[in-house]
C-alpha positions in Angstrom: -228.9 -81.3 -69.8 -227.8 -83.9 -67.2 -230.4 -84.8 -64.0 -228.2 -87.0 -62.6 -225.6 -87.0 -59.7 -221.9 -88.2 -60.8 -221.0 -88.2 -57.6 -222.0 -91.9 -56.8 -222.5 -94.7 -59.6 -226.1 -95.9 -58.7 -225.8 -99.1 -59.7 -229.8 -99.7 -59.5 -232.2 -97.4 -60.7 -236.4 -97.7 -60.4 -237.8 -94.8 -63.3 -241.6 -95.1 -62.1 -243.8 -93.1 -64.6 -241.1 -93.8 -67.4 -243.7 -94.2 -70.2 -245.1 -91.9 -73.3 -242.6 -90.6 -74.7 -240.3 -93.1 -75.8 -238.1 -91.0 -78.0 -236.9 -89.0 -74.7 -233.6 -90.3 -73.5 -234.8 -90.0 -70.1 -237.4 -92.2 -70.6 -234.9 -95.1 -71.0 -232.6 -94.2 -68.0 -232.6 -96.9 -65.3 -232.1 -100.5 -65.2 -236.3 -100.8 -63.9 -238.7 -98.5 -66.0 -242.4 -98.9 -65.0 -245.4 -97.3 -66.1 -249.0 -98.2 -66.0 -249.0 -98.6 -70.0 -246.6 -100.9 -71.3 -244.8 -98.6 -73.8 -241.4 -99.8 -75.8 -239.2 -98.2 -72.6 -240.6 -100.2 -70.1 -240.1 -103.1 -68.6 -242.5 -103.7 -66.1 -246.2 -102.6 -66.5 -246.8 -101.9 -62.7 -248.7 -98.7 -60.8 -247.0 -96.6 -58.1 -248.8 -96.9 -55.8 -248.7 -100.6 -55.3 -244.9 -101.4 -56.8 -244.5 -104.7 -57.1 -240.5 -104.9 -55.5 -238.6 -106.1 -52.5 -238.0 -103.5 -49.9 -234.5 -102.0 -49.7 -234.0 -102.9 -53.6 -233.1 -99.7 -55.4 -229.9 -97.7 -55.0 -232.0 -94.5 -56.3 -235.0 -94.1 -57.9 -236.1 -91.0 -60.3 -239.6 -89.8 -60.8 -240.0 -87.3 -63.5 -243.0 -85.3 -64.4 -245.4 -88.1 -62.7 -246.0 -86.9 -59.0 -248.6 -84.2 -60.1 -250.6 -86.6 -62.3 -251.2 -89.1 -59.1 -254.5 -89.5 -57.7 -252.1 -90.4 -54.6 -248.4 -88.5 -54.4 -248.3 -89.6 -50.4 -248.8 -93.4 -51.1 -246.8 -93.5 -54.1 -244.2 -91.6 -52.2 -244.1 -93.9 -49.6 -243.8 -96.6 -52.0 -240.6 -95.3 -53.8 -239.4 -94.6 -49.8 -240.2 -98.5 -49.2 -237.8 -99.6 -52.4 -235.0 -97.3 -51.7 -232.0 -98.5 -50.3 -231.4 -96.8 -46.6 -228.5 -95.0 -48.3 -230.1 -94.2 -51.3 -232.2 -91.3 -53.4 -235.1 -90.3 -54.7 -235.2 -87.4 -57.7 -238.1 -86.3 -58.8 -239.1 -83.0 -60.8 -242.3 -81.2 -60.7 -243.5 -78.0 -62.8 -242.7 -74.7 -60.9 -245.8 -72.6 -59.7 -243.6 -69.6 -59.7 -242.7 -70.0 -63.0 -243.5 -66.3 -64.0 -245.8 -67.0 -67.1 -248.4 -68.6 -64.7 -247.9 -65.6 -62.3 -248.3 -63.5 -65.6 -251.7 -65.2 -66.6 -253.0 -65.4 -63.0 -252.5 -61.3 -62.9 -254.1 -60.7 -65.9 -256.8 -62.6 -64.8 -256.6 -65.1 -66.8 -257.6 -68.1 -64.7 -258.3 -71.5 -65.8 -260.6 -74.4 -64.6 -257.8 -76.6 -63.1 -253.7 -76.3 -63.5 -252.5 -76.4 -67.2 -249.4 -77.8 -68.5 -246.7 -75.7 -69.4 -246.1 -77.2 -72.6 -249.2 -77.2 -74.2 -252.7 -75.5 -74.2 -255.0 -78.1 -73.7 -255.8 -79.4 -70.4 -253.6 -81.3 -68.9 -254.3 -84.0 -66.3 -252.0 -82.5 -63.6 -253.8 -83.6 -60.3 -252.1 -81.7 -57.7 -249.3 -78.7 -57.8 -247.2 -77.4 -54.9 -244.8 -75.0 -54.2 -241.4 -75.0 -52.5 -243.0 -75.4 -49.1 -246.1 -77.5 -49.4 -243.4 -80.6 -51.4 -241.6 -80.3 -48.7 -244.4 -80.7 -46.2 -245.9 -83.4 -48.0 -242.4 -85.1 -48.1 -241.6 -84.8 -44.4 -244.9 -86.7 -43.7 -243.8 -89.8 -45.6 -240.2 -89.4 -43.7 -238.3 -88.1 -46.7 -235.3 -85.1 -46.4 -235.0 -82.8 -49.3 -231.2 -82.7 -49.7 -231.3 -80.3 -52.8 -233.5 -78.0 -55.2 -232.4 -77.8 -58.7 -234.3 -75.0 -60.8 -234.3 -76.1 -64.5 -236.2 -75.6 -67.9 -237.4 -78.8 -68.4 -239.0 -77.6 -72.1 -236.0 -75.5 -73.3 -236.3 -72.9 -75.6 -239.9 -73.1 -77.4 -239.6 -70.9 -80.4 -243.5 -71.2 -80.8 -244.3 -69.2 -77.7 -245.9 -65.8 -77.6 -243.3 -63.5 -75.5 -240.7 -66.0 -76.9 -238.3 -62.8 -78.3 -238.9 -61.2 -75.2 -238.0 -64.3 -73.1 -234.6 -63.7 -72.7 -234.6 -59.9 -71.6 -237.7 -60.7 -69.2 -235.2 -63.4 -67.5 -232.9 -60.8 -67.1 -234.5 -59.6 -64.3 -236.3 -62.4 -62.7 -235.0 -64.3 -59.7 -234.8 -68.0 -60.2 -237.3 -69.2 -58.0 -239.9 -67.5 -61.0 -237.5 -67.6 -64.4 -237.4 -71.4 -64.2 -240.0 -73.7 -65.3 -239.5 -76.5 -62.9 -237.7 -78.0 -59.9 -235.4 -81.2 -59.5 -235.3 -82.7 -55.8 -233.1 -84.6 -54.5 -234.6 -86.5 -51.1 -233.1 -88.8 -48.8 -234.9 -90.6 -46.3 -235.3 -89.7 -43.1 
């Protein structure tokens, strides 16, 4: 699966929350990776919310699964707005609300104590979720333009999942906005 435009070479990436799981290829994409850990991948143990670059010094910088863990999403957007280059990008993916197996469990009732992961059963330390609308608010207040939504299975096919046999048939019939576990955005400033 490819997250990344071809349309431009970016010839300086920022990958802020790079860290834990080094074996991901992802992990190692751009030529900054920071995390708050120092993990084999990184190469500059730094927080979000107080990155420690020149204004104007990244031709695009990529976020993925970090935003909802952030005590802060605003400040550390603004941060990643502060380093992009006027021209440049942010991408950043964040699990899908929608995503019809929490829509399932939520009409069965079965609620939990805060947002779990999708990927596993134990809680997770997701912070803050949004929808569609409420990213895009929280973008437009830190002067950011979503330029486009990309619906994508970040986990791929997880054989290990009840309703896994049905999965396919179920997605049939769903419109993407619910059959896909997460979004991709791609956000320009403003």
């Amino acid at each position: 699966m490819k997250f990344y435009y071809t349309e431009k070479i970016w010839t300086k990436t920022l990958n802020v929350g790079c860290g834990g799981r080094p074996q991901d290829k992802l992990c190692w994409y751009g030529s900054e990776r920071v995390d708050i850990i120092s993990y084999p991948n990184v190469t500059k143990v730094m927080d979000v919310h107080d990155l420690k670059f020149a204004d104007n010094t990244f031709d695009k910088v990529v976020a993925y699964e970090v935003l909802e863990h952030l005590r802060s999403p605003m400040k550390a957007l603004e941060e990643m707005k502060r380093v992009l280059k006027e021209d440049g990008e942010i991408e950043i993916s964040i699990p899908n609300v929608w995503y019809w197996r929490l829509l399932l469990r939520a009409w069965l009732g079965l609620h939990f104590k805060r947002y779990r992961g999708l990927a596993h059963e134990n809680e997770s330390d997701h912070k803050q979720i949004w929808d569609i609308y409420t990213f895009e608010g929280l973008c437009k207040q830190v002067g950011l333009t979503i330029k486009e939504i990309k619906w994508l299975d970040w986990y791929g096919e997880q054989k290990n999942r009840k309703l896994s046999l049905f999965e396919p048939l179920v997605r049939l019939f769903l419109p993407k906005h619910i059959k896909y576990t997460h979004l991709m955005f791609h956000l320009r400033k403003t």
